[in-house]
N, C-alpha and C positions, 0 to 999 in steps of 0.2 A: 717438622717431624710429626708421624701421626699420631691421635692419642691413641694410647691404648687402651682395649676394649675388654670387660669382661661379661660374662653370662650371671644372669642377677636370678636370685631364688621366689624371688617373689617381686610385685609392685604393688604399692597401694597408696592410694590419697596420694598420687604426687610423690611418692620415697619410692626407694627401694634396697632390698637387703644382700650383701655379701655373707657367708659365710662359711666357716671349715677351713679347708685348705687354702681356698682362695683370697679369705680375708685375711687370714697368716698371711699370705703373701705378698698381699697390698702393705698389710702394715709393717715385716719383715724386711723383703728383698727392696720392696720399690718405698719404705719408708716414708707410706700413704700416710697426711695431715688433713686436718678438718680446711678447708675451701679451693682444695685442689682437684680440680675437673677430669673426668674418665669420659670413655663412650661406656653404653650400655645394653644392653642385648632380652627379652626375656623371650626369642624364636620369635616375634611377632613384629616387631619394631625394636628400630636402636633410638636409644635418648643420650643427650650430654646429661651426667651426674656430678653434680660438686658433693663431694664428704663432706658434712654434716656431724658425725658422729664415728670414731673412728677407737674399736674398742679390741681386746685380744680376740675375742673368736665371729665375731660380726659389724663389717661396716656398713652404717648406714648412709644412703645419698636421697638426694633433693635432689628431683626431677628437673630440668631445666629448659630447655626445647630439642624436638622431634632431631635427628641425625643423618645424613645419609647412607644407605643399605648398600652393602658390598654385594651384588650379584653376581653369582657365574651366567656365562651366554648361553648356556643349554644344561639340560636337565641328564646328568649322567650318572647311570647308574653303572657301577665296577664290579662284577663279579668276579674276583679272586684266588685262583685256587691255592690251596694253601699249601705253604713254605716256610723250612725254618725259622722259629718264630721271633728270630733279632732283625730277620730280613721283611717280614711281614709286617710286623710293628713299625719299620723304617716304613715301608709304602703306606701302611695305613695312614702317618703323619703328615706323607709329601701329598697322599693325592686329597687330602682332609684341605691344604694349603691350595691345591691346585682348583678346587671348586666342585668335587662330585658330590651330587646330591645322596647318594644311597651306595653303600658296599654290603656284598653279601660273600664271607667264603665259601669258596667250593671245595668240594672232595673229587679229585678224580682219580682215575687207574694207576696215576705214578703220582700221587699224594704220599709220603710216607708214611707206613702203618703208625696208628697211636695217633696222630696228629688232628687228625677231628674229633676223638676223646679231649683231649686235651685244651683244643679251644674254647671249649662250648664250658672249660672251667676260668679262658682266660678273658670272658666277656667282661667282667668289670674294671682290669686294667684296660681293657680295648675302648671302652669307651672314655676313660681317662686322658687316653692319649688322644682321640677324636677331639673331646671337649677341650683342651689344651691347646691343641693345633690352629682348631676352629678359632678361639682365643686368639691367638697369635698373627691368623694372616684377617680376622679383623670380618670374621663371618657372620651373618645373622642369626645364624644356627650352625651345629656339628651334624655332619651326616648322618642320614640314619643306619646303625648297623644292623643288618639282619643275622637272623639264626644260619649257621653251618646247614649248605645242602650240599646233597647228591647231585654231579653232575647231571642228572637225567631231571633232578627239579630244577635245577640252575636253568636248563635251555625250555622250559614252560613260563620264564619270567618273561612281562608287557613290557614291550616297548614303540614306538613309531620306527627306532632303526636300531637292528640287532645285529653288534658286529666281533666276529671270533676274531680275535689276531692268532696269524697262523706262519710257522716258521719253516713249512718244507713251501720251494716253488713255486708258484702256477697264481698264488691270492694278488686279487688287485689290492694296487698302492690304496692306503688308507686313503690318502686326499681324492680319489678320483669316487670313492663313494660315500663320500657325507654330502648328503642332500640338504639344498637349503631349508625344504619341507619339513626336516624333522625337529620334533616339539621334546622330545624325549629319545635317548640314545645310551643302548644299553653297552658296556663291552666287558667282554668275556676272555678272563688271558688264562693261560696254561698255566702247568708245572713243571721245576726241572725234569728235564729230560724230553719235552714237550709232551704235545697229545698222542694218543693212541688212535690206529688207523677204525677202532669202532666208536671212540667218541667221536670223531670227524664225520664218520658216515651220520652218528645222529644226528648231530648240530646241522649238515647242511638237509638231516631229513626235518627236521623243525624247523626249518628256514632263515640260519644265520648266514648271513655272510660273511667269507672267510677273506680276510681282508692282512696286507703285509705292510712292517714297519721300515721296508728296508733290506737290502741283502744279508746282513751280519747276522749273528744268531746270539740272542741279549739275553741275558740273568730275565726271572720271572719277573721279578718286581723293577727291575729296569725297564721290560717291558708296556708292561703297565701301566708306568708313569708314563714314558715315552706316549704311547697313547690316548691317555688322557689330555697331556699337553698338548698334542696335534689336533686335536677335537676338539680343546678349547679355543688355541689361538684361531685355528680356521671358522671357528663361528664367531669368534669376536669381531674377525676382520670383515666378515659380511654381515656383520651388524645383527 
């Protein structure tokens, strides 16, 4: 079984510190004792940590040796447009699990009004759930989230391969265009109801490629997961 891993506040001399909520819960839920071993994380490197010192609002650990790093196979950045936010929050988790390096939401023409007011007040629970998730499947870091843009800033984000998933006709299958070449690979998913025929026009005037998951026509954030996992496994398996 794997250890489990958390994100540590600080390292120094060889220790390092849990806490808040996290150390609540080491010594709460998982009924954390002084010489019992974690993985440890502070974004830069994972270490094994045996507790040390295990107190109500901070545990401390003794560093012990360097860890192995859970890497994703390519550098994915998720641009999201945003959707009822129980359903948001659910993808924010999975694709956090899945391995993207960077989500940004979007606003676009059928975003429902209010909704990117409202986000840009839900930034600190969002990154909760990032940092949590990230936790869980054992990440060296939680993705970065970016500020709520406008569709029209969403499609001036860098990347080596930029790809719309698109749900009318005519886009090639996702697998036929990811390139082994690419180093960084941005994707870009709709809102219910999908795109609008003048965000299309931009996207392929910026030069996205409009790329399909398949015949069926899938919830937003099924999508997007969907996509990500295809873009993972496929560059996993070419190494």
């Amino acid at each position: 079984m794997a250890r489990r891993l958390f994100y540590v506040d600080e390292i120094r001399a060889g220790r390092a510190w849990v806490r808040g909520e996290t150390a609540e819960h080491l010594r709460r839920v998982l009924r954390a004792e002084p010489g019992q071993v974690y993985e440890l994380s502070d974004g830069e490197a994972v270490w094994l940590g045996r507790i040390g010192r295990c107190g109500r609002e901070e545990v401390e650990f003794e560093l012990l040796a360097p860890a192995a790093q859970v890497r994703a196979p390519v550098d994915v950045h998720l641009l999201a447009a945003l959707v009822k936010f129980d359903r948001f929050e659910w993808m924010l988790e999975k694709a956090t699990e899945l391995g993207v390096a960077k989500i940004t939401p979007v606003a676009s023409l059928r975003s429902e009004r209010g909704l990117e007011a409202a986000a840009r007040k839900r930034r600190e629970r969002w990154q909760k759930i990032l940092r949590e998730a990230g936790q869980q499947s054992r990440r060296l870091r939680p993705p970065v989230l970016e500020e709520v843009l406008e569709l029209k800033d969403a499609l001036q984000s860098e990347a080596d391969l930029r790809l719309w998933l698109e749900e009318e006709p005519g886009a090639r299958p996702i697998l036929d265009v990811l390139g082994a070449a690419a180093g960084r690979l941005a994707l870009l998913c709709g809102p219910e109801g999908g795109w609008e025929e003048r965000e299309r026009s931009a996207a392929a005037a910026a030069g996205w490629a409009a790329v399909s998951l398949g015949p069926t026509i899938l919830r937003a954030e099924t999508a997007a997961l969907a996509g990500v996992a295809v873009v993972m496994a496929a560059k996993d398996r070419r190494g």
